[in-house]
N, C-alpha and C positions, 0 to 999 in steps of 0.2 A: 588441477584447475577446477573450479566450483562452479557447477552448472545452477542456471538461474534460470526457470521456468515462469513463462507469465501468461497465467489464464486468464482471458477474456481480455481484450482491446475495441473495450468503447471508448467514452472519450476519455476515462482516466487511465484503463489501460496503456490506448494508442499514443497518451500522451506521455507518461513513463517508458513506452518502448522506445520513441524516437530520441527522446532526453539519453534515454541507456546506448542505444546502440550508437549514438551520435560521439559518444565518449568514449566506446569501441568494447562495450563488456557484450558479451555472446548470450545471444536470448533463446531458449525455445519458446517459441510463440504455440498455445494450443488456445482454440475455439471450438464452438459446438459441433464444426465438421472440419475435418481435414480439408477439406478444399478452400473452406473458408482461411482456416491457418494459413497456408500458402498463400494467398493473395495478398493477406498484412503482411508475411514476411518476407513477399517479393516487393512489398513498397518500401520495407524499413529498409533493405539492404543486405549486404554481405553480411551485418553482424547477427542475423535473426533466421533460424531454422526454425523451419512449422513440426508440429508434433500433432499425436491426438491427444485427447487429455490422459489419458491413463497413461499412458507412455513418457510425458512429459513429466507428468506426478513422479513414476516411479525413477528418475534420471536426477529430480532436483535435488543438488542441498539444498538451496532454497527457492520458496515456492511463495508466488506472490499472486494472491487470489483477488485479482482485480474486477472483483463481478459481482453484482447484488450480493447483499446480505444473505438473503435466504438459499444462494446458490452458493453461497459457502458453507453454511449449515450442511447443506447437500454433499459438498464435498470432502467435509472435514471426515464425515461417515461414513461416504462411500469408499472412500479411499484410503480407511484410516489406516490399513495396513502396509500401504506403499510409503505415507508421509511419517512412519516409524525413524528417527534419526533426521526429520527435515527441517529446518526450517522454514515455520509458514508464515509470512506475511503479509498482515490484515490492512486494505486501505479502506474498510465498509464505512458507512456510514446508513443507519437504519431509518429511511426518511422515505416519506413519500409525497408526490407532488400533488397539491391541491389544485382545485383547480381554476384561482388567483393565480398563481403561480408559485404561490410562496412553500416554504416544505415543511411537512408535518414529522415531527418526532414519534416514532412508532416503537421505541426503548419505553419500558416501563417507569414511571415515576425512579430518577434517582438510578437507574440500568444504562449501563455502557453497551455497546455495541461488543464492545470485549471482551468484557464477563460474561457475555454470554456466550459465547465462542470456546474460550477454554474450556470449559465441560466437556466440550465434543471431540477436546484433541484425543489421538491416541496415543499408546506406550511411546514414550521419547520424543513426544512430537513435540519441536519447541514453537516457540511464540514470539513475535514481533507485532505490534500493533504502528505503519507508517506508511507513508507515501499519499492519505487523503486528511492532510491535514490545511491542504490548498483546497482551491476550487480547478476544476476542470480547466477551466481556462485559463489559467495561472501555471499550469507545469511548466511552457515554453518562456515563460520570464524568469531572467536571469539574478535579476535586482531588486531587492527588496526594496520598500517603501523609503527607506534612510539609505539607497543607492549602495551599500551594501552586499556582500554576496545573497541570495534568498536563501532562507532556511528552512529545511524537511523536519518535521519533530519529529518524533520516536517514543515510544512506552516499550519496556519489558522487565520481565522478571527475568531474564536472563540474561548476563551482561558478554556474554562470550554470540552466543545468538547478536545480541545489539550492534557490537564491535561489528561482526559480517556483514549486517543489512547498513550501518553508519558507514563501512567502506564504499558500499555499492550507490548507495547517496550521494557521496562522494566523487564518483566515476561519474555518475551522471550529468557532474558540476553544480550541486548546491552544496550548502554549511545540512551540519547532519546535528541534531541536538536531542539529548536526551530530555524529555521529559518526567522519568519517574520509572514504576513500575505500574502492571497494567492497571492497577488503581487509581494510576493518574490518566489510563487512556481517554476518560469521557472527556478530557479539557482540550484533545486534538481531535473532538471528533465534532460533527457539525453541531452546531450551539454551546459549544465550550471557550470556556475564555482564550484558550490559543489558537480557536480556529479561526479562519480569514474569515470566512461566512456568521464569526460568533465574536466574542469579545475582542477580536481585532481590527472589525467591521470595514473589510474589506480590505485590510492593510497587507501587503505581504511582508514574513519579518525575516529579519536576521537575526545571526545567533545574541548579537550582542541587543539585538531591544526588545528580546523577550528573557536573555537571561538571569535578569531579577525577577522576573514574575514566576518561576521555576523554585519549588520549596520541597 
């Protein structure tokens, strides 16, 4: 059985936990405190045990690091020797909020959120760049814009990695679509042509009307 660990449940977390356990795949939930843990996974349900983080790191195949950017950085290093053999998967998005409201790109000119992340994997650590290619508020719809099933997009360079995190997409109940390898992460990531927040402008997609924009 492939344990699937989900650090941090803010709003993109909490909203991929409900979406997973709703579909019935088994989560350990970790937060900055155990007790916090417990409390999101006495709301999600029977399909979500609480872990602390190191515990939950060292149990995952894969590992979905739903929590600022810079706290993944944190964790890719801290823990590189647990995530040895895991699949980790990236939903970051490196933005910060101005204060119009609107969000600032904090990626280097022409810099993915992704590229930058790999460097810090360790030995055999794989990669998955998905699940923030929606907006927050967007994980609980079912339907894309063309009514549709909604579609999660995906980047990897690893297609055996992709397969696992496109099943667990899958369970969740959305369409699961490759976009590329992580070269093509910047275009699901916020201000990129496939993201809802970027070139879809607000659209949620399905597999089939984004699949010719996909090269």
């Amino acid at each position: 059985m492939t344990t699937i660990a989900l650090i941090g449940v803010g709003k993109i977390g909490m909203g991929l936990a409900r979406r997973l356990t709703r579909g019935g795949v088994d989560v350990l939930v970790a937060l900055s405190t155990l007790d916090k843990a417990r409390t999101a996974a006495a709301e999600l349900g029977d399909h979500a045990q609480a872990a602390d983080v190191a515990d939950a790191l060292a149990a995952a195949d894969i590992a979905i690091l739903a929590t600022p950017f810079a706290t993944i950085k944190e964790l890719l290093t801290t823990h590189a020797d647990a995530l040895a053999g895991t699949i980790v998967v990236d939903p970051s998005n490196n933005v910060a909020l101005r204060p119009d409201g609107t969000l600032a790109n904090l990626n280097p000119d022409g810099v993915s959120a992704a590229s930058q992340l790999v460097p810090l994997l360790g030995p055999d650590t794989r990669y998955v760049k998905a699940f923030g290619a929606l907006g927050a508020d967007q994980l609980a719809t079912e339907r894309a814009a063309d009514g549709e099933v909604a579609a999660l997009l995906y980047a990897t360079d690893d297609d055996t990695a992709g397969d696992a995190v496109a099943e667990v997409i899958r369970r969740g109940g959305w369409d699961a679509l490759k976009v590329g390898g992580v070269d093509q992460a910047a275009r699901i990531e916020v201000f990129g042509d496939l993201h809802t927040y970027g070139g879809l402008a607000g659209n949620i997609p399905s597999a089939s009307s984004v699949s010719a924009l996909i090269h």
